[in-house]
KOLGU-4560 file (N, C-alpha, C; in nm, 3 decimals, padded with zeros to 5 digits):
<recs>
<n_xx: 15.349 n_yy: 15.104 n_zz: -06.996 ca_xx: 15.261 ca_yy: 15.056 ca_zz: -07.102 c_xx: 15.344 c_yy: 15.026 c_zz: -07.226 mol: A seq: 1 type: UNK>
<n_xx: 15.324 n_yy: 14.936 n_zz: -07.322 ca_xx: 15.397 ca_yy: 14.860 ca_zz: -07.388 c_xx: 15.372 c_yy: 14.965 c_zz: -07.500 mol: A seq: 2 type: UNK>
<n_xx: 15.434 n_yy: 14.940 n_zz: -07.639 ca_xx: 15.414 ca_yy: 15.019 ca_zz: -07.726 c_xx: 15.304 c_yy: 14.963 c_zz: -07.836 mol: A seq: 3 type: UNK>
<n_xx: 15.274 n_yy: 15.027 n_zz: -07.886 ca_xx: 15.188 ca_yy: 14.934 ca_zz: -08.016 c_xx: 15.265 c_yy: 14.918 c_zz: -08.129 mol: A seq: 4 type: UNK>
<n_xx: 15.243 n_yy: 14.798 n_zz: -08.148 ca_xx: 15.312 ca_yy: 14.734 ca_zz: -08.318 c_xx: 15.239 c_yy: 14.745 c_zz: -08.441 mol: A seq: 5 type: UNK>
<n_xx: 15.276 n_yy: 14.720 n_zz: -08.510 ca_xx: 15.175 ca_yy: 14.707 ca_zz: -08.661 c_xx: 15.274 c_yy: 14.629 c_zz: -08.713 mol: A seq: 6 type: UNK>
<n_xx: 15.186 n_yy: 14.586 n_zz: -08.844 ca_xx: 15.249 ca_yy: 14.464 ca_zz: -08.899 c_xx: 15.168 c_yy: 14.509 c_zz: -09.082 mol: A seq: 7 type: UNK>
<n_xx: 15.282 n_yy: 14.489 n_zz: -09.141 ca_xx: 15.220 ca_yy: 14.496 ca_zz: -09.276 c_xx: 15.284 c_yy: 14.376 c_zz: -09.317 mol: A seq: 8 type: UNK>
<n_xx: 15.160 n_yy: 14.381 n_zz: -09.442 ca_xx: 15.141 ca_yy: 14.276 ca_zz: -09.555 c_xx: 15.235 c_yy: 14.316 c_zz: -09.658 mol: A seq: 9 type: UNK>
<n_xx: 15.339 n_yy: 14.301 n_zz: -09.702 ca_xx: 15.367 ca_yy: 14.359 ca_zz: -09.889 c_xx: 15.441 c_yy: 14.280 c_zz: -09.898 mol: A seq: 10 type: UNK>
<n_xx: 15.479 n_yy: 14.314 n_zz: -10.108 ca_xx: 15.550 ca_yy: 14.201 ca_zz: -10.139 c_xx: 15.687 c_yy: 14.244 c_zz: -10.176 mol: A seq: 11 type: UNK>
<n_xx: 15.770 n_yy: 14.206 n_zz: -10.247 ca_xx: 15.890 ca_yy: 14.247 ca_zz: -10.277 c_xx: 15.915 c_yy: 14.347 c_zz: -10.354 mol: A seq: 12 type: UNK>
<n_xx: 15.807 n_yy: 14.425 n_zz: -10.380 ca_xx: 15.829 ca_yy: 14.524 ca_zz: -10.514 c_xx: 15.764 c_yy: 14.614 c_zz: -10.417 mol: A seq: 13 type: UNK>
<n_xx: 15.719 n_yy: 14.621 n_zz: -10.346 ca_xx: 15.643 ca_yy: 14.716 ca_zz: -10.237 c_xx: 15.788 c_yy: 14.730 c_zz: -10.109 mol: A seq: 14 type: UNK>
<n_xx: 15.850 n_yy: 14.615 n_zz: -10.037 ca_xx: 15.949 ca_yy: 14.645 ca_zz: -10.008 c_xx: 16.074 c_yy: 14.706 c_zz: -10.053 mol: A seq: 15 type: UNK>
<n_xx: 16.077 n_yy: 14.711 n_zz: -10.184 ca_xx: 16.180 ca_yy: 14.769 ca_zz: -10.214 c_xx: 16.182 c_yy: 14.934 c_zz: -10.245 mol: A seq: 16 type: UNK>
<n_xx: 16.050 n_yy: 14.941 n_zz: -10.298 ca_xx: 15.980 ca_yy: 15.104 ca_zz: -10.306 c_xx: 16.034 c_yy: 15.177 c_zz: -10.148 mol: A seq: 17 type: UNK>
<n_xx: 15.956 n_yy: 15.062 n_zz: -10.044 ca_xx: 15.998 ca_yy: 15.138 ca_zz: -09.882 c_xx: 16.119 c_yy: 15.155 c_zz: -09.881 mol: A seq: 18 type: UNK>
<n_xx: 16.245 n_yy: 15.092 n_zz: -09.934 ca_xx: 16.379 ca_yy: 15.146 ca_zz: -09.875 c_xx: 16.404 c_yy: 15.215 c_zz: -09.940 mol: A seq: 19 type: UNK>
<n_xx: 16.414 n_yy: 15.178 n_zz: -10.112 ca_xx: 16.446 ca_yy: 15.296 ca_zz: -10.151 c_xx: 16.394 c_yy: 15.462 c_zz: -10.072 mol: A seq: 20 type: UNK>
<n_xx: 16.285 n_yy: 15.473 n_zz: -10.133 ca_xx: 16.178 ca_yy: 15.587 ca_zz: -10.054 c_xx: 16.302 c_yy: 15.634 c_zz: -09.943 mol: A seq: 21 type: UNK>
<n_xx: 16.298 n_yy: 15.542 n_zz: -09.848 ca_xx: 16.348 ca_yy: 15.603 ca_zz: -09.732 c_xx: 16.516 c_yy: 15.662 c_zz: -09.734 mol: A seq: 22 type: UNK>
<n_xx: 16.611 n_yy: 15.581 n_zz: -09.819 ca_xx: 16.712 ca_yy: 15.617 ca_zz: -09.866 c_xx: 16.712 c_yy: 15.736 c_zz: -09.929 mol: A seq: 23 type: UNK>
<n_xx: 16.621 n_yy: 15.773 n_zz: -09.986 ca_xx: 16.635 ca_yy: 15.873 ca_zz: -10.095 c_xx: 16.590 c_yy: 16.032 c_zz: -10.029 mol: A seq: 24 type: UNK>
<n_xx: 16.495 n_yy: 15.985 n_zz: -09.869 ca_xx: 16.480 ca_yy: 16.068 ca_zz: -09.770 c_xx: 16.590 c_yy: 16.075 c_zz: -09.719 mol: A seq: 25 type: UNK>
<n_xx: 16.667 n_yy: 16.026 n_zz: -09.660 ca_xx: 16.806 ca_yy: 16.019 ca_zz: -09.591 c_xx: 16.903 c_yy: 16.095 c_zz: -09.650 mol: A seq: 26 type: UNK>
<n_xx: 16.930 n_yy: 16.049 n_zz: -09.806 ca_xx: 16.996 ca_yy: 16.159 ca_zz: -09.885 c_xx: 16.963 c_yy: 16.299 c_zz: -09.921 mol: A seq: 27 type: UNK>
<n_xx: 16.831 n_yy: 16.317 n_zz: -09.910 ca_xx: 16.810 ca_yy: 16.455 ca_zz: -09.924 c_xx: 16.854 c_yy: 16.520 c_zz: -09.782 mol: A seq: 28 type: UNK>
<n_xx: 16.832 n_yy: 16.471 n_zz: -09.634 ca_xx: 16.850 ca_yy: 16.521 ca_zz: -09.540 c_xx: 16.967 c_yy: 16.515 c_zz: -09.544 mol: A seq: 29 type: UNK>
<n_xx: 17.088 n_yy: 16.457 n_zz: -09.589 ca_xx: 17.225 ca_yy: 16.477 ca_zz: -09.563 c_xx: 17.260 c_yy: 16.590 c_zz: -09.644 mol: A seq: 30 type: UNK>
<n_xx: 17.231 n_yy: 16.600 n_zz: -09.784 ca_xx: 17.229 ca_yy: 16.724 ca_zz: -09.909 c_xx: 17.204 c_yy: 16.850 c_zz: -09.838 mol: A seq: 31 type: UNK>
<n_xx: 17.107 n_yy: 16.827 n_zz: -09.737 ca_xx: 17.028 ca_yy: 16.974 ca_zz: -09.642 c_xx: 17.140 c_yy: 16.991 c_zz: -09.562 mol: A seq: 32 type: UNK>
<n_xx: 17.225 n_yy: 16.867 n_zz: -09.497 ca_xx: 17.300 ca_yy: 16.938 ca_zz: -09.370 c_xx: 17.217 c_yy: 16.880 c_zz: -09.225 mol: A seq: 33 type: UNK>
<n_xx: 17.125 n_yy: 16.830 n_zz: -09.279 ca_xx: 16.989 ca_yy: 16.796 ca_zz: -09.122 c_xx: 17.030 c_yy: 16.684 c_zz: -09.067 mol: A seq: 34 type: UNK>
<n_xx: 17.006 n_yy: 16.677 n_zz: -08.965 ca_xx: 17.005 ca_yy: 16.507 ca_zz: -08.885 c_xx: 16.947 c_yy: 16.410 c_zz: -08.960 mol: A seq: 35 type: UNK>
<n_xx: 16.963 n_yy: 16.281 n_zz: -08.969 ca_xx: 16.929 ca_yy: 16.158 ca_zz: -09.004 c_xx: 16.891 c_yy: 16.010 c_zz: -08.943 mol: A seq: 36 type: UNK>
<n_xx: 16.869 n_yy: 16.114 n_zz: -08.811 ca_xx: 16.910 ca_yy: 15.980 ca_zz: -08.704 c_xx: 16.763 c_yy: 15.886 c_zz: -08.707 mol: A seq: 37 type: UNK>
<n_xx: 16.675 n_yy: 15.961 n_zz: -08.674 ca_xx: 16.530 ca_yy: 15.933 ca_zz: -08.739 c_xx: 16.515 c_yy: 15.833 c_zz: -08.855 mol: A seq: 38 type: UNK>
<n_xx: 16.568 n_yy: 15.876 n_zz: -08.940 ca_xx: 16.585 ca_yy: 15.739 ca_zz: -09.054 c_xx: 16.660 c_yy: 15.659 c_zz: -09.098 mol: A seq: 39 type: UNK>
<n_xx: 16.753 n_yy: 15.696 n_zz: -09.026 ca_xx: 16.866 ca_yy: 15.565 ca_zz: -08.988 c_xx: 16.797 c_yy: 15.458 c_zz: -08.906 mol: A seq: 40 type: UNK>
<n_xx: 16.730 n_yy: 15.510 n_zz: -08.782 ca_xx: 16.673 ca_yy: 15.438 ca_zz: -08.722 c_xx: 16.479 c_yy: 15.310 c_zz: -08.801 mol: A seq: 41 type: UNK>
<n_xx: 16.448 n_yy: 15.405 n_zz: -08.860 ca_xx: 16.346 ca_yy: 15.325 ca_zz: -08.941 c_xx: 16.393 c_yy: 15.262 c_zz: -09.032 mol: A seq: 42 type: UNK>
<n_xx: 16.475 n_yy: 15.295 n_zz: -09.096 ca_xx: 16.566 ca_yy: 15.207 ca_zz: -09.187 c_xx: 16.582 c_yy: 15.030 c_zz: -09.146 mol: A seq: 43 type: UNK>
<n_xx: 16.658 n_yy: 15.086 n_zz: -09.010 ca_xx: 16.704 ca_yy: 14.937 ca_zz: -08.981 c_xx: 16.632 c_yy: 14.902 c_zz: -08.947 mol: A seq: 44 type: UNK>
<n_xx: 16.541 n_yy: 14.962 n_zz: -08.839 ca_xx: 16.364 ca_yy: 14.867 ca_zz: -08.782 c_xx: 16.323 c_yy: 14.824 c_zz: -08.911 mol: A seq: 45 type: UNK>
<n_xx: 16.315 n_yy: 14.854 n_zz: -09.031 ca_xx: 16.208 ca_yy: 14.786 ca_zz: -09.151 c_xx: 16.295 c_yy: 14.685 c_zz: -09.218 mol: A seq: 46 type: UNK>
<n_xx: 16.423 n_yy: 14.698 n_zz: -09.251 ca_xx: 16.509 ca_yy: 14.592 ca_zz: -09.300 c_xx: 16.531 c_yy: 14.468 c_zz: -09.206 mol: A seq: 47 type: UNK>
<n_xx: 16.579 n_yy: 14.478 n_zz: -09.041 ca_xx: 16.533 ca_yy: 14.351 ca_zz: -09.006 c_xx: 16.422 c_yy: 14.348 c_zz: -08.931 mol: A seq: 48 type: UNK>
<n_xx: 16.295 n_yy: 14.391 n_zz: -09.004 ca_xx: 16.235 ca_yy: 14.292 ca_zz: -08.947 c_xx: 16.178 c_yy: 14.183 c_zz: -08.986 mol: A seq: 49 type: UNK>
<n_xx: 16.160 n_yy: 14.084 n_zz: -08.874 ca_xx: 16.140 ca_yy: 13.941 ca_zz: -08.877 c_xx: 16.052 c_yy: 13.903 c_zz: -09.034 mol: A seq: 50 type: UNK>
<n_xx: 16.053 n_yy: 13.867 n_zz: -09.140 ca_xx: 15.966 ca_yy: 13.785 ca_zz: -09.253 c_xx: 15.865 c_yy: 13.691 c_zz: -09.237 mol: A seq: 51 type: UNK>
<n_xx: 15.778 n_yy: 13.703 n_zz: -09.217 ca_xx: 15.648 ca_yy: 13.535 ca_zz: -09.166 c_xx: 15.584 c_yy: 13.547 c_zz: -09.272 mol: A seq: 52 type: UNK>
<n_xx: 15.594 n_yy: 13.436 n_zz: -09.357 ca_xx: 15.494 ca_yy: 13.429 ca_zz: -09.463 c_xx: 15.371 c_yy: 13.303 c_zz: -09.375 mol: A seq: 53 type: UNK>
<n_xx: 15.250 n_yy: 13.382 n_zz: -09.518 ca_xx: 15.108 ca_yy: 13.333 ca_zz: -09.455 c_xx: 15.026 c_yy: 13.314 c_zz: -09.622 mol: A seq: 54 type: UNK>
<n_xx: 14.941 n_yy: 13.243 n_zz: -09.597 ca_xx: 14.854 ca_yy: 13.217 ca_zz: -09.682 c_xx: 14.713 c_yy: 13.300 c_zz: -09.671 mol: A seq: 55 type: UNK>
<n_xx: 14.682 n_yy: 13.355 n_zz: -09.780 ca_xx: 14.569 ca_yy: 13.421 ca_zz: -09.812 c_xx: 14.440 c_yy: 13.313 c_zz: -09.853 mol: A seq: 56 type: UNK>
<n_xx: 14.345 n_yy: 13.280 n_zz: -09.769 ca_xx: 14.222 ca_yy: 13.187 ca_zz: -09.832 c_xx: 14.123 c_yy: 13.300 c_zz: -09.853 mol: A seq: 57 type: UNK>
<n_xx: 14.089 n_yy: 13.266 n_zz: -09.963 ca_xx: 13.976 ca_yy: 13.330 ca_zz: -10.041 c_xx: 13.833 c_yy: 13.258 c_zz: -09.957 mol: A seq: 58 type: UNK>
<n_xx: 13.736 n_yy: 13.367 n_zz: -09.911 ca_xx: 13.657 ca_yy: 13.293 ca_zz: -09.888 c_xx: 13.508 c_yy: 13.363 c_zz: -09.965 mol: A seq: 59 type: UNK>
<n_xx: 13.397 n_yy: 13.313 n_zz: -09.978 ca_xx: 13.269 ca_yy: 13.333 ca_zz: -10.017 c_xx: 13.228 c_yy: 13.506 c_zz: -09.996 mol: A seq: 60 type: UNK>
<n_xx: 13.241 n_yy: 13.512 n_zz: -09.868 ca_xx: 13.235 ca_yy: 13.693 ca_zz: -09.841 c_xx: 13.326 c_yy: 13.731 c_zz: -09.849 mol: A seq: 61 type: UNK>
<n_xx: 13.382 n_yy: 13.752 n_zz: -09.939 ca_xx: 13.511 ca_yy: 13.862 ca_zz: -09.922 c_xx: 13.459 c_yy: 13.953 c_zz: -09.961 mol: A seq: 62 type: UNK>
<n_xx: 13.584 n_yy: 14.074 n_zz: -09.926 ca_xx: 13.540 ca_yy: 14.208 ca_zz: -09.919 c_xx: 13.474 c_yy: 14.278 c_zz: -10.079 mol: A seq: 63 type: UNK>
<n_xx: 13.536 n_yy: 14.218 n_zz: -10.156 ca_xx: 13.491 ca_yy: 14.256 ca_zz: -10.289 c_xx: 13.345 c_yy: 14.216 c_zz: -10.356 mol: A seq: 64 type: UNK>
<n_xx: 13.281 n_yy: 14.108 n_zz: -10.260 ca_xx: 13.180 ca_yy: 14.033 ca_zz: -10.278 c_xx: 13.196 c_yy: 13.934 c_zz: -10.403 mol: A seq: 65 type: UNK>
<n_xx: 13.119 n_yy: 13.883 n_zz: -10.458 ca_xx: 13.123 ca_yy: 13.709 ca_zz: -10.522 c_xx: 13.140 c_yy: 13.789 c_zz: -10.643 mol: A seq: 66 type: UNK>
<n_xx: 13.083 n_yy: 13.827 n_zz: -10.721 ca_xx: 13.059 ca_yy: 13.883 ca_zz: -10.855 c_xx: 13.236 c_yy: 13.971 c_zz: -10.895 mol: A seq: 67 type: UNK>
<n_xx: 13.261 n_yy: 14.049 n_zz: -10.803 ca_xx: 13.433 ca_yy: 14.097 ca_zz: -10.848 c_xx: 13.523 c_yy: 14.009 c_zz: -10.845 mol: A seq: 68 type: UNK>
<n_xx: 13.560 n_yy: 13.895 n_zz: -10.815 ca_xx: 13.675 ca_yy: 13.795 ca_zz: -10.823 c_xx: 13.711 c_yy: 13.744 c_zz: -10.898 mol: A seq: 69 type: UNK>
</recs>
């Protein structure tokens, strides 16, 4: 059975929060003495992965309804 994927939406200020974040996990686990292999490994899964930009259309029902937009 195949694995399940997910896919997020963010932008460049949200990507950069994730590496940092995760760097800054990595360094504390090296400071401890602990393995890192775990986030070595998410590290590189989130840095390459593939970029697809997409367009957001606003439509009539959106989730916020007509009156919040």
């Amino acid at each position: 059975m195949r694995e399940k994927k997910y896919y997020l939406a963010i932008d460049d200020h949200e990507y950069s929060i994730v590496t940092n974040s995760l760097n800054g996990l990595r360094n504390k686990l090296i400071a401890a003495g602990k393995y890192t292999d775990a986030v070595d490994e998410l590290i590189v899964k989130f840095v390459k992965a593939p970029i697809k930009k997409f367009k957001i259309k606003r439509t009539e029902d959106s989730v916020y309804g007509k009156d919040n937009i």
